[in-house]
OpenMM code with the backbone's topology and positions (N, CA, C; nanometers):
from openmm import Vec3, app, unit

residues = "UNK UNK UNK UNK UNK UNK UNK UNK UNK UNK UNK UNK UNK UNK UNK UNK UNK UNK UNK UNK UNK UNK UNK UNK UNK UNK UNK UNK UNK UNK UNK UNK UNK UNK UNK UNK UNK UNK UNK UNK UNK UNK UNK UNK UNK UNK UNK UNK UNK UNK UNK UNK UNK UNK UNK UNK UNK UNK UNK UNK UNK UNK UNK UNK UNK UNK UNK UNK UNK UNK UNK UNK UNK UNK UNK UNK UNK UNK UNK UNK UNK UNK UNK UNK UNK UNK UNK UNK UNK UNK UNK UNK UNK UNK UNK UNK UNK UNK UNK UNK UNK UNK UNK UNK UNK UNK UNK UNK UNK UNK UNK UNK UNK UNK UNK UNK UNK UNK UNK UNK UNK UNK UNK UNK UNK UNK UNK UNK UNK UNK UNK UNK UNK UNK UNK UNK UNK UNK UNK UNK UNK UNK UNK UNK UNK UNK UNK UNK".split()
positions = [
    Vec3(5.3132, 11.6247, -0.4644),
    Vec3(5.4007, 11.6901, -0.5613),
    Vec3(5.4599, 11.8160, -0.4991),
    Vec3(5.5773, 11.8315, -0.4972),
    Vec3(5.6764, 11.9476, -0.4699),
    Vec3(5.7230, 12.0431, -0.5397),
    Vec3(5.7565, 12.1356, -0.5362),
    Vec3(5.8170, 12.2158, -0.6420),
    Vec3(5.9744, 12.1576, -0.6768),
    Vec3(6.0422, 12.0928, -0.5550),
    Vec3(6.1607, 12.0198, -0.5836),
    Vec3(6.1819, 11.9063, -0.6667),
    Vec3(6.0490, 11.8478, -0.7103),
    Vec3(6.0353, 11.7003, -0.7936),
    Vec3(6.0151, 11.7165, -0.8716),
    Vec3(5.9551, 11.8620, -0.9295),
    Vec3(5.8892, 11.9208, -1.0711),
    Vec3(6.0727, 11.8417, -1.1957),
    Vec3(6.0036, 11.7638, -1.2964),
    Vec3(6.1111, 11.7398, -1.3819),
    Vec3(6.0344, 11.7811, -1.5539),
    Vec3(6.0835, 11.7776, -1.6205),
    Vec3(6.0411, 11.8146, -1.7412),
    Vec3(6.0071, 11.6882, -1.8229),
    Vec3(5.9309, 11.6262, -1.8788),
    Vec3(5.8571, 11.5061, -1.9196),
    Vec3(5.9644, 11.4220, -1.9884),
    Vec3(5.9945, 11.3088, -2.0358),
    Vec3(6.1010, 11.1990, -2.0452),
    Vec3(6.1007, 11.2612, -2.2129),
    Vec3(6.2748, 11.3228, -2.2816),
    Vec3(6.2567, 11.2856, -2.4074),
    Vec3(6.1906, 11.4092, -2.4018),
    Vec3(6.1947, 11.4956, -2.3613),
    Vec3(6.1459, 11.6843, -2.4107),
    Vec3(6.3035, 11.7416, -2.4076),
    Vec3(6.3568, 11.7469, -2.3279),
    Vec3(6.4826, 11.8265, -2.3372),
    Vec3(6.6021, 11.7165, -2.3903),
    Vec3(6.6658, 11.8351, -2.4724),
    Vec3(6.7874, 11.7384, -2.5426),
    Vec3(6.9026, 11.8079, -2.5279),
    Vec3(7.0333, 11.7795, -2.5331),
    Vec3(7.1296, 11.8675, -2.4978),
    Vec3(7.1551, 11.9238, -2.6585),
    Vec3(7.2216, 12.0731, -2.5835),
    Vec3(7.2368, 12.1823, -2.6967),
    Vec3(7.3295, 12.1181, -2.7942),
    Vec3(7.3805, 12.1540, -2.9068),
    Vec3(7.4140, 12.1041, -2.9948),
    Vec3(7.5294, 12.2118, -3.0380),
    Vec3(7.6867, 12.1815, -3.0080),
    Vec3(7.7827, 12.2853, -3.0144),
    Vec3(7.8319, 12.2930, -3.1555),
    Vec3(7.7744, 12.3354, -3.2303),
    Vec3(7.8358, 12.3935, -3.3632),
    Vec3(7.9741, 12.4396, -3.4311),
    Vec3(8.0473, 12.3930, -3.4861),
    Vec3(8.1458, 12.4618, -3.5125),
    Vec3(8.2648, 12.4439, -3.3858),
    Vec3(8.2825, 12.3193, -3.3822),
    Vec3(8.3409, 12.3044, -3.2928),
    Vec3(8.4894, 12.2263, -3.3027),
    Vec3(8.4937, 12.1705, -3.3943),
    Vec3(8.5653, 12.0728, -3.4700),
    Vec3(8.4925, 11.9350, -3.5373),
    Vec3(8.6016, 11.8399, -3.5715),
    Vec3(8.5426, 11.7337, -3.6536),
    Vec3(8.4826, 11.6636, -3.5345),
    Vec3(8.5489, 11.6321, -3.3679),
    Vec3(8.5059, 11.5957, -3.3388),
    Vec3(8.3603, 11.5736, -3.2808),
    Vec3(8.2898, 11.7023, -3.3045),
    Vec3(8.1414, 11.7411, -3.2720),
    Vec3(8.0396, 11.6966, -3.3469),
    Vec3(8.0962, 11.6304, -3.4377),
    Vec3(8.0308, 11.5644, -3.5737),
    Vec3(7.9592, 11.6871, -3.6176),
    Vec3(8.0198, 11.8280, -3.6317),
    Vec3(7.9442, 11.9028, -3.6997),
    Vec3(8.0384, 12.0197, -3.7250),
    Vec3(8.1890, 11.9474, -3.7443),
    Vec3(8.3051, 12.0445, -3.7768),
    Vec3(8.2963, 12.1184, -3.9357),
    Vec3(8.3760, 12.1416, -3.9872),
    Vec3(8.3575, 12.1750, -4.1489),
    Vec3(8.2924, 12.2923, -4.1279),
    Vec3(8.1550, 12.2765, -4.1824),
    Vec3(8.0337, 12.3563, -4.2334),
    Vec3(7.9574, 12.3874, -4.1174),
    Vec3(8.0029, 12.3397, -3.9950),
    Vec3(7.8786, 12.3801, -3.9002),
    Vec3(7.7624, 12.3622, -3.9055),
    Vec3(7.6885, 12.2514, -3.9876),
    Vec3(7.5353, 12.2406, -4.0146),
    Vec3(7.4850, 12.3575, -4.1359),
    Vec3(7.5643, 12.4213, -4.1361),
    Vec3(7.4946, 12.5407, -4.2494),
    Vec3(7.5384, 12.5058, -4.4142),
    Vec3(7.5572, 12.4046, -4.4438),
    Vec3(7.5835, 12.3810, -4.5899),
    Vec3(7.7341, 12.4455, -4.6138),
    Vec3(7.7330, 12.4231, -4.7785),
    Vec3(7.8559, 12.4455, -4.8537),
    Vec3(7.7626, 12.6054, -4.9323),
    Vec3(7.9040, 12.6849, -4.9096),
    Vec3(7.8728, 12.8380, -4.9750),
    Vec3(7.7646, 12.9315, -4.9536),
    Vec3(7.7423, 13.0391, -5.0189),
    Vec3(7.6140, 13.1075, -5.0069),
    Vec3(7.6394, 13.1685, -4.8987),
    Vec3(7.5600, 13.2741, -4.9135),
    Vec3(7.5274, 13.4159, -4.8506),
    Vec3(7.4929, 13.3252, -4.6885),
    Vec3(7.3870, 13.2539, -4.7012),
    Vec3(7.3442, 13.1909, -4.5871),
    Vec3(7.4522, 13.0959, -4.4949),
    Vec3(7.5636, 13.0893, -4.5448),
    Vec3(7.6946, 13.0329, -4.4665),
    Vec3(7.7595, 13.0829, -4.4594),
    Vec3(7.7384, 13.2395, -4.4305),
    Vec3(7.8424, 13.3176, -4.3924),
    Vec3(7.7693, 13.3932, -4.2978),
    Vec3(7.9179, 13.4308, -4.2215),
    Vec3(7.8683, 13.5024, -4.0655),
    Vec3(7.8014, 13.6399, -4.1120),
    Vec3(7.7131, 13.7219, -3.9936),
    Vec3(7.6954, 13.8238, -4.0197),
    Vec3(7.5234, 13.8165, -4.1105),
    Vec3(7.4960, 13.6615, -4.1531),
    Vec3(7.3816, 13.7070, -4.2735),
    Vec3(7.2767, 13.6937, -4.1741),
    Vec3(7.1749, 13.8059, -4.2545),
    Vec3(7.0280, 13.8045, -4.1699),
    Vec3(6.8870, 13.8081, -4.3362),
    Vec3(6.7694, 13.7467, -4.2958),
    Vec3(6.7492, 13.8193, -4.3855),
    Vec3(6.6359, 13.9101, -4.3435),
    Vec3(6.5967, 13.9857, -4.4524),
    Vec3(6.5322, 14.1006, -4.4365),
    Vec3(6.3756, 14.0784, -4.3422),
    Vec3(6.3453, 14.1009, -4.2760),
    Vec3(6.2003, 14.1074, -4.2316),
    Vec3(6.0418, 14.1401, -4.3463),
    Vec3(6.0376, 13.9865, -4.3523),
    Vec3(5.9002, 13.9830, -4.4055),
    Vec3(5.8996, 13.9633, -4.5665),
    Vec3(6.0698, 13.9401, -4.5485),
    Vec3(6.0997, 13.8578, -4.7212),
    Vec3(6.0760, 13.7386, -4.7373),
    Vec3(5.9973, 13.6643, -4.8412),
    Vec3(5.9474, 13.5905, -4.8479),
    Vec3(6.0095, 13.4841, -4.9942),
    Vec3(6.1507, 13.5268, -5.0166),
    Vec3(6.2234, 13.4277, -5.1024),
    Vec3(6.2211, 13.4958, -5.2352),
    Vec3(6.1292, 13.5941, -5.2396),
    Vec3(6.1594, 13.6996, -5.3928),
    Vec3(6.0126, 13.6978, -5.4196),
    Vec3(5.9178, 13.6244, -5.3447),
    Vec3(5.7485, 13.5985, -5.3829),
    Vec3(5.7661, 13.7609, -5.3341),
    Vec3(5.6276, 13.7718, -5.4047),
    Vec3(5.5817, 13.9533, -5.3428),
    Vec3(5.5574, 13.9019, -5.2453),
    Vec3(5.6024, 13.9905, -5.1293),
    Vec3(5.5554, 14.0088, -4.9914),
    Vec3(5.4080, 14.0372, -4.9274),
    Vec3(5.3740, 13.9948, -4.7971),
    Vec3(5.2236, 14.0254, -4.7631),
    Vec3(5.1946, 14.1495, -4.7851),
    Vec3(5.2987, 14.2235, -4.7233),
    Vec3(5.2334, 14.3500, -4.6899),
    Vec3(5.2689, 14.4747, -4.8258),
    Vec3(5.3046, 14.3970, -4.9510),
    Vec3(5.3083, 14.4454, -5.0725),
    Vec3(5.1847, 14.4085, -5.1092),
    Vec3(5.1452, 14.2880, -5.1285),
    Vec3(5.0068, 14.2458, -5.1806),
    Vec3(4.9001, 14.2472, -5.1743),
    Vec3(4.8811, 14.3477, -5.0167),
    Vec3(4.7415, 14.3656, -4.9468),
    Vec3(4.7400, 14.5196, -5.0092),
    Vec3(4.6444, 14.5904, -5.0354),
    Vec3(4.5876, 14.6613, -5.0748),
    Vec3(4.6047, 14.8047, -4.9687),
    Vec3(4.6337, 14.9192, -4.9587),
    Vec3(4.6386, 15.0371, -4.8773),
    Vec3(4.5128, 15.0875, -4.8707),
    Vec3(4.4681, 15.1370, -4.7629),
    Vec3(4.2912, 15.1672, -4.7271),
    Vec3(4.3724, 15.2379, -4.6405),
    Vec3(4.2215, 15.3520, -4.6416),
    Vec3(4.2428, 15.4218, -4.4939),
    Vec3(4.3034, 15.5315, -4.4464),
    Vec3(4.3132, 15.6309, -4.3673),
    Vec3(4.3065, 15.7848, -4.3920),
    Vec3(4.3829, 15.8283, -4.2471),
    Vec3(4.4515, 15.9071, -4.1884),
    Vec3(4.5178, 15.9015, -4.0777),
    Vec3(4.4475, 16.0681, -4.0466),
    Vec3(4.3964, 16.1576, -4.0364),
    Vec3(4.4215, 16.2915, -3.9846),
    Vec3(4.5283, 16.3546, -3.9212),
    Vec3(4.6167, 16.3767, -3.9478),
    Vec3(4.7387, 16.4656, -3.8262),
    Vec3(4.7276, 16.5331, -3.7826),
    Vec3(4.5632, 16.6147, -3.8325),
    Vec3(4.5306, 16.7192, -3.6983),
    Vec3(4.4163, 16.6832, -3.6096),
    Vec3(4.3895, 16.5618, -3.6124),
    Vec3(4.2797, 16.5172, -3.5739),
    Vec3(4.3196, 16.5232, -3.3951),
    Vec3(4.2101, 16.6037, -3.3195),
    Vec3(4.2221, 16.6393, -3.1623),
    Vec3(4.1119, 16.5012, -3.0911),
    Vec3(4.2227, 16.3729, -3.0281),
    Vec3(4.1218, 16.3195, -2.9779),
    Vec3(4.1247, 16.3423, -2.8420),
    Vec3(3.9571, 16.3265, -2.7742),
    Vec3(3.9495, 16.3883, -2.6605),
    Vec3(3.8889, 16.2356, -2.5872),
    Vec3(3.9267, 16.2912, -2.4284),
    Vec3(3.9204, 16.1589, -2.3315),
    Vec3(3.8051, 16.1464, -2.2864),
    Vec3(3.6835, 16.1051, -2.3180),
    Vec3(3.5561, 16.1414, -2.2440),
    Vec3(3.5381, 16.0954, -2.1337),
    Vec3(3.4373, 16.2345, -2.0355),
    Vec3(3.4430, 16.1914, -1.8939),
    Vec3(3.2641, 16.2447, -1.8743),
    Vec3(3.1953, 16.1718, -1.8275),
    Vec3(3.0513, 16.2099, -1.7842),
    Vec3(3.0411, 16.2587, -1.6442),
    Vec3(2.9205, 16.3354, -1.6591),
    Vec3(2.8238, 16.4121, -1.5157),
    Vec3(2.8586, 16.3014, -1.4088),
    Vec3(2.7778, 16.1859, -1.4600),
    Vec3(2.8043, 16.1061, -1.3485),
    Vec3(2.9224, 16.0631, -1.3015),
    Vec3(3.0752, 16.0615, -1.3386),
    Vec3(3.1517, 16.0772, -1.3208),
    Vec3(3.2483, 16.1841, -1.2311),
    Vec3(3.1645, 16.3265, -1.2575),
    Vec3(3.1985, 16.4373, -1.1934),
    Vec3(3.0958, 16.4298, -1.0595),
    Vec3(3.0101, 16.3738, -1.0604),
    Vec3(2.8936, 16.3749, -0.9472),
    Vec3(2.9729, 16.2921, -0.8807),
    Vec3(3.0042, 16.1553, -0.8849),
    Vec3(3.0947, 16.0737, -0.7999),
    Vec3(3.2091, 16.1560, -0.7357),
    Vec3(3.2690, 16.2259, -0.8276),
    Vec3(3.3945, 16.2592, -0.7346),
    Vec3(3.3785, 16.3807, -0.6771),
    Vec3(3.2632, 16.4941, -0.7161),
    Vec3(3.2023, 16.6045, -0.5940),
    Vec3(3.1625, 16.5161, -0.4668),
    Vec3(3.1057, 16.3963, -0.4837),
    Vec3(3.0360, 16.3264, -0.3336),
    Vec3(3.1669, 16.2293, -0.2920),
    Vec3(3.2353, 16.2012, -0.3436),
    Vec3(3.3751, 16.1419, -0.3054),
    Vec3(3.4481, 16.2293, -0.2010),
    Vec3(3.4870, 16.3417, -0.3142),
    Vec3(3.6081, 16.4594, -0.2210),
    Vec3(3.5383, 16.5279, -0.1710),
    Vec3(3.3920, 16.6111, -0.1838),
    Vec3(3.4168, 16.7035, -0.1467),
    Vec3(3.4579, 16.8043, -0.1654),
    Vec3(3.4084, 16.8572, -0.2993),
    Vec3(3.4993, 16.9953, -0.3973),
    Vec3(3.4321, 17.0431, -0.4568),
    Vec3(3.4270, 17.1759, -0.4744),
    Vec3(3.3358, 17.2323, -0.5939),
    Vec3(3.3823, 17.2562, -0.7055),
    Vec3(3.5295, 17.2552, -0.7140),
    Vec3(3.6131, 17.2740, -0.8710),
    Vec3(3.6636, 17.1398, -0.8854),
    Vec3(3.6482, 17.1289, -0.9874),
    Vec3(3.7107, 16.9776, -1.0557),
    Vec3(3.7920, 17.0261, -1.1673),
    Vec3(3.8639, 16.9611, -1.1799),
    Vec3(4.0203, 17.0214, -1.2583),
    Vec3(4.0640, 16.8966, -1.3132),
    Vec3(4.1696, 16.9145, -1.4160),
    Vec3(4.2248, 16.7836, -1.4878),
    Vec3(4.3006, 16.7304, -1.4019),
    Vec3(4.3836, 16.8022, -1.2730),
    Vec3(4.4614, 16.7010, -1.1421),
    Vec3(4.3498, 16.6148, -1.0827),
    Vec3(4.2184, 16.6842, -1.0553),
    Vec3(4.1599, 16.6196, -0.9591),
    Vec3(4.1262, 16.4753, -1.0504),
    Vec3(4.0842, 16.4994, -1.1536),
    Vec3(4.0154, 16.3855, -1.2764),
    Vec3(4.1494, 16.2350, -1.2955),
    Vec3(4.2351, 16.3725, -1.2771),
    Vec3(4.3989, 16.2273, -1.3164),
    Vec3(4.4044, 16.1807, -1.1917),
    Vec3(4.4138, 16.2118, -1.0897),
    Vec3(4.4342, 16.1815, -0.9314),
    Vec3(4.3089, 16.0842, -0.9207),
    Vec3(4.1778, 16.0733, -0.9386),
    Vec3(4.0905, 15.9278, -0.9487),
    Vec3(4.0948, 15.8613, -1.0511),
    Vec3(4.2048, 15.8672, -1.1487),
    Vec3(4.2576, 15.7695, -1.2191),
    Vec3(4.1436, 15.7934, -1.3617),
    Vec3(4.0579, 15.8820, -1.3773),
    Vec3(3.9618, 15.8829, -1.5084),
    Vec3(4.0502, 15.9324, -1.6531),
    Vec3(4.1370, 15.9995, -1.5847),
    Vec3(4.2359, 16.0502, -1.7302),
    Vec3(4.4092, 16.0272, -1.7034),
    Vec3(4.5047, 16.0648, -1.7869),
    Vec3(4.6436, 16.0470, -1.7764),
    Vec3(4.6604, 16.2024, -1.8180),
    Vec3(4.7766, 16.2086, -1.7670),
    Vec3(4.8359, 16.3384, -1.7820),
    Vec3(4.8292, 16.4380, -1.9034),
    Vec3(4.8402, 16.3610, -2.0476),
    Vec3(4.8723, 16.4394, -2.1240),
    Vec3(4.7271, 16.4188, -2.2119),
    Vec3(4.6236, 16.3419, -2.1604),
    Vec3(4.5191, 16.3074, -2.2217),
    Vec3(4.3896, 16.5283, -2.2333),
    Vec3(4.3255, 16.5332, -2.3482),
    Vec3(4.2614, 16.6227, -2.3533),
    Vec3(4.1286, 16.5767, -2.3466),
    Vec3(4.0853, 16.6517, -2.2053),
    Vec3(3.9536, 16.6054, -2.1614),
    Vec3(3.8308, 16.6565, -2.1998),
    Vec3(3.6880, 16.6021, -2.2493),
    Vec3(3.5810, 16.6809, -2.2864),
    Vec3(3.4756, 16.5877, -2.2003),
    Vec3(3.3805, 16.6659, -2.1371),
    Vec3(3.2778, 16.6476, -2.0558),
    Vec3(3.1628, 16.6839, -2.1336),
    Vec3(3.1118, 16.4976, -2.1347),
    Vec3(2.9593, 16.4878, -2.2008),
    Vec3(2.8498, 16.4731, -2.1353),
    Vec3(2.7506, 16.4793, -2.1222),
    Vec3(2.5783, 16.5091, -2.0940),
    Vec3(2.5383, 16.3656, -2.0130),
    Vec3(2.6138, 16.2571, -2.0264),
    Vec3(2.5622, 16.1163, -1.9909),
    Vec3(2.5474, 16.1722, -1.8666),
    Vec3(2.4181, 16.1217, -1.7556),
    Vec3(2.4043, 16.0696, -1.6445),
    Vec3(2.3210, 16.2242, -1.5812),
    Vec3(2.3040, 16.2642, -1.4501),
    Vec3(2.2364, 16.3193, -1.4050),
    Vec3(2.3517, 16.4176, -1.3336),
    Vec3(2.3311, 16.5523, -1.2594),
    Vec3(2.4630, 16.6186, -1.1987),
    Vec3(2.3475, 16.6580, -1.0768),
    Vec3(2.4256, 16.6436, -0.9878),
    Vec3(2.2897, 16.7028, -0.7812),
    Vec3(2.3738, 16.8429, -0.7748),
    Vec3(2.4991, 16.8416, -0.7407),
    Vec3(2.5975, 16.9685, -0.7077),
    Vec3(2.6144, 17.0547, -0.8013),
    Vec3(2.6435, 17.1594, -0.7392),
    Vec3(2.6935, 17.3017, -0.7974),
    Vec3(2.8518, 17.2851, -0.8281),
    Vec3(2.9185, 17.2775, -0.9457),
    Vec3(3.0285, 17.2280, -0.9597),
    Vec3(3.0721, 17.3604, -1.0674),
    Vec3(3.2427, 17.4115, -1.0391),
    Vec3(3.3042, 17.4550, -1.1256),
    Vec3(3.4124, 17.3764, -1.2022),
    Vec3(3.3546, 17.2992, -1.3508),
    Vec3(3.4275, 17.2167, -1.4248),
    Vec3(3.5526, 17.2908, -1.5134),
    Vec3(3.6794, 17.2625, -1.4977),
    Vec3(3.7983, 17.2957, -1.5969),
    Vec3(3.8041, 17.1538, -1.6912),
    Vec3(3.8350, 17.2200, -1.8462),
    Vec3(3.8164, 17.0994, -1.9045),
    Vec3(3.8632, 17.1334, -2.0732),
    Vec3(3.9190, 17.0640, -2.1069),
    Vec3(3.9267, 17.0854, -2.2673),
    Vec3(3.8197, 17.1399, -2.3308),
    Vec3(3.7068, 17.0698, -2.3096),
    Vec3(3.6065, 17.0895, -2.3976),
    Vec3(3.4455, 17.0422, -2.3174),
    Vec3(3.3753, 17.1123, -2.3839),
    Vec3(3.2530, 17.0744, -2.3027),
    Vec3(3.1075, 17.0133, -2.4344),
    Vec3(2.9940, 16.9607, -2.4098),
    Vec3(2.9163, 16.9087, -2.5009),
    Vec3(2.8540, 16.9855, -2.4309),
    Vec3(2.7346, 17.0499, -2.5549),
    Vec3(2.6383, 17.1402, -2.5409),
    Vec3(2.5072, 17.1335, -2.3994),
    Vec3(2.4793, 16.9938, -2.4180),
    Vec3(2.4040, 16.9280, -2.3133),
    Vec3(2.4589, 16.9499, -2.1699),
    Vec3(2.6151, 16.8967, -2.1707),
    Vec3(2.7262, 16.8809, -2.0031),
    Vec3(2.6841, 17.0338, -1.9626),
    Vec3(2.7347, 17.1271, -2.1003),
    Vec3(2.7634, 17.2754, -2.0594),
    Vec3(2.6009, 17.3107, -1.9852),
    Vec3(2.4930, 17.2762, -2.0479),
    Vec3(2.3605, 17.3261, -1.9712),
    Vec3(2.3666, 17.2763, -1.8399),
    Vec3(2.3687, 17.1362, -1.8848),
    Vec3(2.3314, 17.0677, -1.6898),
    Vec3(2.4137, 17.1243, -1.5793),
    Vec3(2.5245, 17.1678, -1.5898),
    Vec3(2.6545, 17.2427, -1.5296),
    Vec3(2.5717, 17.3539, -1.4616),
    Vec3(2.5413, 17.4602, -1.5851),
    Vec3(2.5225, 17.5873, -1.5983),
    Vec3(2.3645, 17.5981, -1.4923),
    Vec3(2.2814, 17.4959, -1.5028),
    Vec3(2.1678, 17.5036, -1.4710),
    Vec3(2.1594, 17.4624, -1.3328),
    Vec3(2.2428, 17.4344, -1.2233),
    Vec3(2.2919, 17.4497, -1.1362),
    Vec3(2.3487, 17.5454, -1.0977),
    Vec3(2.3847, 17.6264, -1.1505),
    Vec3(2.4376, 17.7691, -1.0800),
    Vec3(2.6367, 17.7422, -1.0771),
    Vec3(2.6564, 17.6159, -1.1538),
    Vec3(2.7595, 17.5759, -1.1399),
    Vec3(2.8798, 17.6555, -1.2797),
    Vec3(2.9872, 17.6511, -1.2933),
    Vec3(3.0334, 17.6937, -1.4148),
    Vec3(3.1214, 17.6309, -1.4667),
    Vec3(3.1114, 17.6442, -1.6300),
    Vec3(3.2004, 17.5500, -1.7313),
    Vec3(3.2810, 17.5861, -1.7959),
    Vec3(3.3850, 17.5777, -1.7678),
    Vec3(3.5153, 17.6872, -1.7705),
    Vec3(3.6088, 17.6148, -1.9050),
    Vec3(3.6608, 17.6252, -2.0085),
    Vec3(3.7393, 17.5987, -2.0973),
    Vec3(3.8724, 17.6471, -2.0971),
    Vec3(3.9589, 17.5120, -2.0649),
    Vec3(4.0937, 17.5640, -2.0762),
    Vec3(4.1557, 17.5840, -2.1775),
] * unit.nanometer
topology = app.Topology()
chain = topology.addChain("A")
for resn in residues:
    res = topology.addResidue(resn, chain)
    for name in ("N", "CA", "C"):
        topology.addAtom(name, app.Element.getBySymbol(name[0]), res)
C-alpha cells in the first residue's frame, strides 16, 4: 500500500450538489429550501441553542455556584522543586525568571512556595507568597524568604 493508491471506500464520496442553479440542476425554483418562511430566505441564521420555542438547556438547568473576583490564585511550587534547580544551576537566589526559565511557572502566574519535600542548600527565595512550614525550612538554613 502507497500513499498514491490511498482511495476513499466505494459509495462514500458523492458529488456536491449545486443549488440554485437553474431548472436544469433539478433543484432550480426553491433551491431545496421549500416554499416561503424566514428559513428560505437569504441571510437567516438561527439563534444558538434555540430549540424551536421549547425552553432551552441552559434556561432549564438550574444556576449553582459562586465566582470570587477577588479571589488571588497562586501557582504552587515545592522545596523539592527549588532543591532541584539550586543543584541544577547552581544559584543561591531563585527568582520568578529563574522558576519561568525551568518551565515551573508562566509569566504572569503568582507564585507561593509550600513545605512539600526536604531543602540541603542555603537558598534566597523571591516569591509571591510563602507557607509557614517553606518559610521555616528556608529560614533554618541560614537561607532567606523574601516576599515580593
Amino acid at each position: 500500500m502507497n500513499l498514491h493508491s490511498l482511495k476513499p471506500a466505494k459509495g462514500s464520496v458523492k458529488p456536491n450538489q449545486r443549488r440554485g442553479r437553474g431548472q436544469g440542476s433539478g433543484m432550480g425554483g426553491t433551491a431545496t429550501r421549500g416554499h416561503k418562511g424566514a428559513q428560505s430566505r437569504s441571510g437567516y441564521s438561527v439563534k444558538v441553542g434555540f430549540e424551536g420555542g421549547q425552553m432551552p438547556l441552559q434556561r432549564r438547568l438550574p444556576k449553582f455556584g459562586f465566582n470570587n473576583i477577588n479571589r488571588k490564585e497562586y501557582k504552587a511550587v515545592n522545596l523539592v522543586d527549588l532543591q532541584r534547580i539550586a543543584e541544577e544551576s547552581k544559584v543561591s537566589v531563585i527568582d520568578l525568571e529563574l522558576l519561568q526559565k525551568n518551565g515551573l511557572v508562566s509569566k504572569k502566574d503568582l507564585v507561593k512556595v509550600l513545605g512539600t519535600g526536604e531543602l540541603t542548600a542555603s537558598l534566597e527565595v523571591k516569591a509571591n507568597a510563602f507557607s509557614a512550614s517553606a518559610k521555616e525550612a528556608i529560614e533554618k538554613l541560614g537561607g532567606k524568604a523574601v516576599i515580593i
